[in-house]
C-alpha positions as CSV (number, residue, x, y, z in Angstrom):
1,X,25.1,-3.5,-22.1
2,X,24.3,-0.9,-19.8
3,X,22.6,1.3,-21.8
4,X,21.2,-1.0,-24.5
5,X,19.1,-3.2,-21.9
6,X,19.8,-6.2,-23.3
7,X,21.2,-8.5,-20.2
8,X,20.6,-12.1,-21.5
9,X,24.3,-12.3,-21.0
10,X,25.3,-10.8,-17.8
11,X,26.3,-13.0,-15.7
12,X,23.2,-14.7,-13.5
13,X,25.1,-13.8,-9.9
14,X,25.4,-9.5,-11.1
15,X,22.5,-7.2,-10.5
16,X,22.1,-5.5,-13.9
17,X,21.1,-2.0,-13.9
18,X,20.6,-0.2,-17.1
19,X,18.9,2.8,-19.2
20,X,17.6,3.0,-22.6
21,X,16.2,6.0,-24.6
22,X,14.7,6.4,-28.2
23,X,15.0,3.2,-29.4
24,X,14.4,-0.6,-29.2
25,X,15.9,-2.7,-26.4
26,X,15.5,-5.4,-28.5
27,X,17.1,-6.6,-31.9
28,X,14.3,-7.8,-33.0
29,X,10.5,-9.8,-32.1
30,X,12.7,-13.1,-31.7
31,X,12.4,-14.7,-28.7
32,X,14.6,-14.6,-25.8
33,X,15.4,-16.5,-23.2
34,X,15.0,-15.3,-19.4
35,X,16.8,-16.9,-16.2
36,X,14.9,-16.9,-13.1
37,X,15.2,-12.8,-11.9
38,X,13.4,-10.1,-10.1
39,X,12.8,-7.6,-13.1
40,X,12.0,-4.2,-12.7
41,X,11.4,-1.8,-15.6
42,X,10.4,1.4,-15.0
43,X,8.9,3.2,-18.3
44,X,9.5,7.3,-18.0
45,X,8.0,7.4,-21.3
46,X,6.6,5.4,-24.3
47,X,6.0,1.3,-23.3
48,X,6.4,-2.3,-24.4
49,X,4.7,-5.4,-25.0
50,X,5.8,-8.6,-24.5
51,X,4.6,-12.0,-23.5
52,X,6.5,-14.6,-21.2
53,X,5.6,-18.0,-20.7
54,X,2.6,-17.5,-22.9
55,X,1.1,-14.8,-20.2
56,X,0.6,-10.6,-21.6
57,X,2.0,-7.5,-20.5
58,X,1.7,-4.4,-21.7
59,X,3.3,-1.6,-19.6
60,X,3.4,2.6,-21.3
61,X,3.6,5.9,-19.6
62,X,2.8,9.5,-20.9
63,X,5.6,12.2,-20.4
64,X,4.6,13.2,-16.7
65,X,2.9,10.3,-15.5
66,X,5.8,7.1,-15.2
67,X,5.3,4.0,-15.0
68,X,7.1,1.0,-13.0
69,X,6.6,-2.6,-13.1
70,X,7.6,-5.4,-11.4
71,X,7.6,-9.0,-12.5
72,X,9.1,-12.2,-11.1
73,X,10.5,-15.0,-13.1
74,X,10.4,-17.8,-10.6
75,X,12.0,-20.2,-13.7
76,X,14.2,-20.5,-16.9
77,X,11.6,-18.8,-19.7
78,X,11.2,-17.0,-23.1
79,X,9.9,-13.9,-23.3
80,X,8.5,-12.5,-27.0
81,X,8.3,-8.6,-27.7
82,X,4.9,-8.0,-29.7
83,X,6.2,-4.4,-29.8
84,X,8.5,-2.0,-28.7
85,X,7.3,2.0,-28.7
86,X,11.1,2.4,-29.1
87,X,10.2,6.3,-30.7
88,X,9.1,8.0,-27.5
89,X,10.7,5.4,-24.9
90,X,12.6,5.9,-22.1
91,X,13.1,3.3,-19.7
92,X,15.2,2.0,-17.1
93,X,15.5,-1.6,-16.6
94,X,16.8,-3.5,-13.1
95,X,17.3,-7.1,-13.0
96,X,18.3,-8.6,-9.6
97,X,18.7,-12.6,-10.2
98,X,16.9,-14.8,-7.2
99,X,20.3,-16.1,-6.1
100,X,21.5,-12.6,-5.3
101,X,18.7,-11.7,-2.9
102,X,18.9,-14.7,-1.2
103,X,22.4,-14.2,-0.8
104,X,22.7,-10.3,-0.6
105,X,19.1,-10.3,2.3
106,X,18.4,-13.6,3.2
107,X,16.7,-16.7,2.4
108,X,13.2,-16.1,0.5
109,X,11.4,-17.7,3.1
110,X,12.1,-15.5,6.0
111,X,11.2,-12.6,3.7
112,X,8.2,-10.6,4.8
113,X,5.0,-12.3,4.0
114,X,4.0,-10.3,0.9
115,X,7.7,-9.7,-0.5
116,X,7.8,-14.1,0.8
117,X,5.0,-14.7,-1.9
118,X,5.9,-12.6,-4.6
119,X,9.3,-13.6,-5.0
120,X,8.1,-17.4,-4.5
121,X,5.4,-16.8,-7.7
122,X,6.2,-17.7,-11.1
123,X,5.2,-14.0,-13.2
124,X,3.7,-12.4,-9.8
125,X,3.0,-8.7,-11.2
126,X,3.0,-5.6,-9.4
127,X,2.5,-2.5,-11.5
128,X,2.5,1.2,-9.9
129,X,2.7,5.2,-10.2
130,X,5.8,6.0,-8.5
131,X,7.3,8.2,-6.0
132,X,8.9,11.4,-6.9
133,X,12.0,10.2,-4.8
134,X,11.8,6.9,-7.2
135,X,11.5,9.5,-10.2
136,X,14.8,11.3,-9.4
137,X,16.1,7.8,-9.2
138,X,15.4,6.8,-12.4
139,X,16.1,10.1,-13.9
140,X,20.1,9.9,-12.9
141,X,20.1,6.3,-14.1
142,X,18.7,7.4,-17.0
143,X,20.9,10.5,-17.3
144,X,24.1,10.2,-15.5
145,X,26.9,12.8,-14.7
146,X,28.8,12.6,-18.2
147,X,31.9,12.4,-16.6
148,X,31.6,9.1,-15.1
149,X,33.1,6.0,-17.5
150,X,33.6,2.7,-17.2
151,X,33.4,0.8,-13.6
152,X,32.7,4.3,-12.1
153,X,29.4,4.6,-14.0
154,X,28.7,0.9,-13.3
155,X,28.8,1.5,-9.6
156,X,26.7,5.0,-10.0
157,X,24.2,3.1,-11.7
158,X,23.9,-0.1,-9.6
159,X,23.9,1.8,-6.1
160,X,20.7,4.0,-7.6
161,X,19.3,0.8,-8.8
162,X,19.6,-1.2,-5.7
163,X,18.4,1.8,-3.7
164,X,15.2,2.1,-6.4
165,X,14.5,-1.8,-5.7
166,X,14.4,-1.5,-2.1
167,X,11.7,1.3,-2.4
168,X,9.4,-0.6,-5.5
169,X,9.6,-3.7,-2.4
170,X,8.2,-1.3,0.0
171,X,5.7,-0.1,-2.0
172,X,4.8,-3.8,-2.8
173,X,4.9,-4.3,0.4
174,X,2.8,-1.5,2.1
175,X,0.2,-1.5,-0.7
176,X,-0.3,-5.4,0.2
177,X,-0.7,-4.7,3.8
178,X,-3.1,-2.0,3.0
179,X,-5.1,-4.3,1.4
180,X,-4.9,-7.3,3.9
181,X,-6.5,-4.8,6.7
182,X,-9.2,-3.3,4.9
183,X,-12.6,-4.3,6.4
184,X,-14.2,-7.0,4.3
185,X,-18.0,-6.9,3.7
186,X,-18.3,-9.4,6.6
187,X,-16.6,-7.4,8.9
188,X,-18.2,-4.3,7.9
189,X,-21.7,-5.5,8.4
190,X,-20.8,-7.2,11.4
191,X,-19.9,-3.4,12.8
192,X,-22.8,-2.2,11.6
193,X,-24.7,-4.2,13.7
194,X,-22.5,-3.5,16.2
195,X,-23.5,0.0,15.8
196,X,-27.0,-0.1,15.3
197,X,-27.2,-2.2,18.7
198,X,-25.4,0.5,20.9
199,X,-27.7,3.2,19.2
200,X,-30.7,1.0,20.1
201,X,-30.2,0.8,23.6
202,X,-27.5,3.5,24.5
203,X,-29.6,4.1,27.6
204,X,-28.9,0.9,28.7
205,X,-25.9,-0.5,30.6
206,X,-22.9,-1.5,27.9
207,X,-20.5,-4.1,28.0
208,X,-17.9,-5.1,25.5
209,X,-19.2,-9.1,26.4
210,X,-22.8,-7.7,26.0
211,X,-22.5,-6.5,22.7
212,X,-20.4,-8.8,21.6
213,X,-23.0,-11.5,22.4
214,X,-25.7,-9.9,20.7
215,X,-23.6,-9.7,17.5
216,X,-23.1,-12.9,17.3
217,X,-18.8,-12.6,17.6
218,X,-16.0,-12.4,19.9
219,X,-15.3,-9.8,21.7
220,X,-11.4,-8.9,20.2
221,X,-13.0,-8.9,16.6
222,X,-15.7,-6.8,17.6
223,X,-13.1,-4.4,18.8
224,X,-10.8,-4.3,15.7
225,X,-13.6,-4.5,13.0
226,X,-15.5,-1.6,14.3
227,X,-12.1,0.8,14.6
228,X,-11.3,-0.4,11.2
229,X,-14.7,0.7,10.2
230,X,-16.0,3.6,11.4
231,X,-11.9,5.0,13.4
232,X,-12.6,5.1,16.5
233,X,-13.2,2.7,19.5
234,X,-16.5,1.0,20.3
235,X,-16.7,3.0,23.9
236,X,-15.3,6.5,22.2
237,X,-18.5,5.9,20.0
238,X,-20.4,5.0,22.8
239,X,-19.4,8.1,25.0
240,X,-19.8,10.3,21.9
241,X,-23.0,9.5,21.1
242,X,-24.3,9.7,24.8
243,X,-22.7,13.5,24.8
244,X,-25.0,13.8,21.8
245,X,-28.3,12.7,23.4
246,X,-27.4,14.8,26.3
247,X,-26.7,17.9,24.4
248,X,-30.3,17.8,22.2
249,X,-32.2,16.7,25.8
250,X,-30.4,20.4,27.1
251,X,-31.5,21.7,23.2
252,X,-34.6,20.8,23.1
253,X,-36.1,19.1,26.5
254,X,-34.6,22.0,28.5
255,X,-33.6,19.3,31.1
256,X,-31.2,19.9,34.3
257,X,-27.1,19.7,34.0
258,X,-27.6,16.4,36.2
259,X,-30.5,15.2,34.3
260,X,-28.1,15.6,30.6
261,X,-25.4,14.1,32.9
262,X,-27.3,10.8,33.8
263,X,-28.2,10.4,29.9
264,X,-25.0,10.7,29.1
265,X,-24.1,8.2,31.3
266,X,-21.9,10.1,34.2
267,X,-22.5,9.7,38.0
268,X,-21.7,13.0,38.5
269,X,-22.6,16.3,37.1
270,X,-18.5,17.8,37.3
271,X,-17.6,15.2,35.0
272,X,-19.8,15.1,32.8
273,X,-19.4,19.1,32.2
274,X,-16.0,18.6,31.8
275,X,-16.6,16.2,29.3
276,X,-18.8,18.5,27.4
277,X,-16.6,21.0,27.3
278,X,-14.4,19.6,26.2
279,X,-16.0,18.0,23.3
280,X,-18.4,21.1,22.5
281,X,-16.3,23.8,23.3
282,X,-19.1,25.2,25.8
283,X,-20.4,24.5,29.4
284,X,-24.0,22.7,29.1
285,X,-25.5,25.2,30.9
286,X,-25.0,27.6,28.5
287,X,-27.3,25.6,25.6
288,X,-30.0,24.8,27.7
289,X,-33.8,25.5,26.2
């Protein structure tokens, strides 16, 4: 049934697509049985609340703020509904059975990593706020050109649905990957030592090696961690904060153009005015006590 959601018996090799509004998608609180399927239900308004294999979901959205979920049945299953908000719900509901992605985008296992373990998890969850392009999706499932009957509006449907999967998988996706590369704690005091060593003797010769040594890791993870941390380079910190001790020795010390230029860590005076101006928008000379 395309708009009555209720695809226990569509055929396991179809991608169901399908919209409901107003009312249950559900006969009853019976339980149903579930064949191993990406589903996808994405609540415009009012929610549900089911249990599958004996683990809880509970998925709603307000008028204005949608809602989409994403679970993976890995296995044949029962699902129970503990209730249905079928007065205020809208909802539009996307089963893709495992077999057909394999078939339709390759084997699971050369999947990306995070889309890889998802799809290989038995009631892996992703929940989300979507998209406004996933919204307008959802709304002409949901609400379809009334002209279109029959096989027509099955392929209307099914082309938006497949188009609003591929999107929920990039979100999954990107969202993951986001997370992955996020410092850790132990990466972001490892930078800070990092820092607090440069600062500490930024009079001194620098080396990537030498700073690496001192905190205690290699010299590539030095590298990334600190970008990660702080968004910029560990020598574009270095250079900045030389320009910085150069410009409050010229602020406050009164010291030469070559004398700002050697604590900044230039060899020659030209460059390193160049360098200031282009940083501070201003010649050196021009702030000098």
């Amino acid at each position: 049934m395309q708009n009555g959601i209720v695809d226990n018996s569509i055929s396991p090799e179809r991608v169901f697509v399908g919209a409901l509004e107003g009312r249950s998608c559900c006969s009853g609180l019976e339980d149903l049985e579930v064949s191993p399927k990406l589903i996808i239900n994405f609540y415009l308004s009012g929610g549900q609340s089911f249990v599958i294999d004996g683990v809880h979901f509970s998925e709603s959205a307000e008028v204005g703020s949608p809602r989409v979920s994403m679970i993976n049945v890995r296995h044949e299953s029962r699902i129970h509904f503990n209730h249905v908000d079928a007065g205020r719900l809208r909802k539009v509901k996307l089963s893709i059975p495992l077999n057909w992605i394999e078939r339709e985008i390759g084997a699971i296992s050369t999947c990306s990593p995070v889309l890889r373990r998802f799809l290989s998890t038995h009631l892996s969850h992703f929940a989300f706020e979507p998209t406004p392009d996933l919204v307008e999706l959802a709304e002409q499932i949901s609400r379809p050109p009334p002209n279109l009957k029959g096989e027509l509006l099955t392929l209307y449907r099914t082309a938006r649905g497949i188009e609003l999967m591929r999107l929920s998988c990039a979100l999954l996706v990107a969202q993951a990957e986001e997370i992955d590369h996020k410092p850790s704690l132990m990466s972001a005091r490892q930078s800070e030592r990092v820092r607090n060593f440069i600062l500490a003797n930024l009079s001194k010769t620098l080396t990537i090696e030498t700073i690496a040594r001192e905190s205690g890791a290699s010299v590539s993870s030095v590298q990334r961690h600190f970008k990660q941390q702080f968004g910029i380079t560990v020598f574009e910190f270095i250079r900045r904060k030389r320009l910085e001790a150069a410009r409050d020795a010229l602020e406050v010390r009164g010291v030469t153009v070559a004398e700002a230029a050697w604590i900044a860590g230039y060899t020659s005076p030209s460059g390193f005015i160049t360098a200031f101006k282009k940083t501070y928008g201003t010649c050196p000379g021009d702030i000098r006590a």
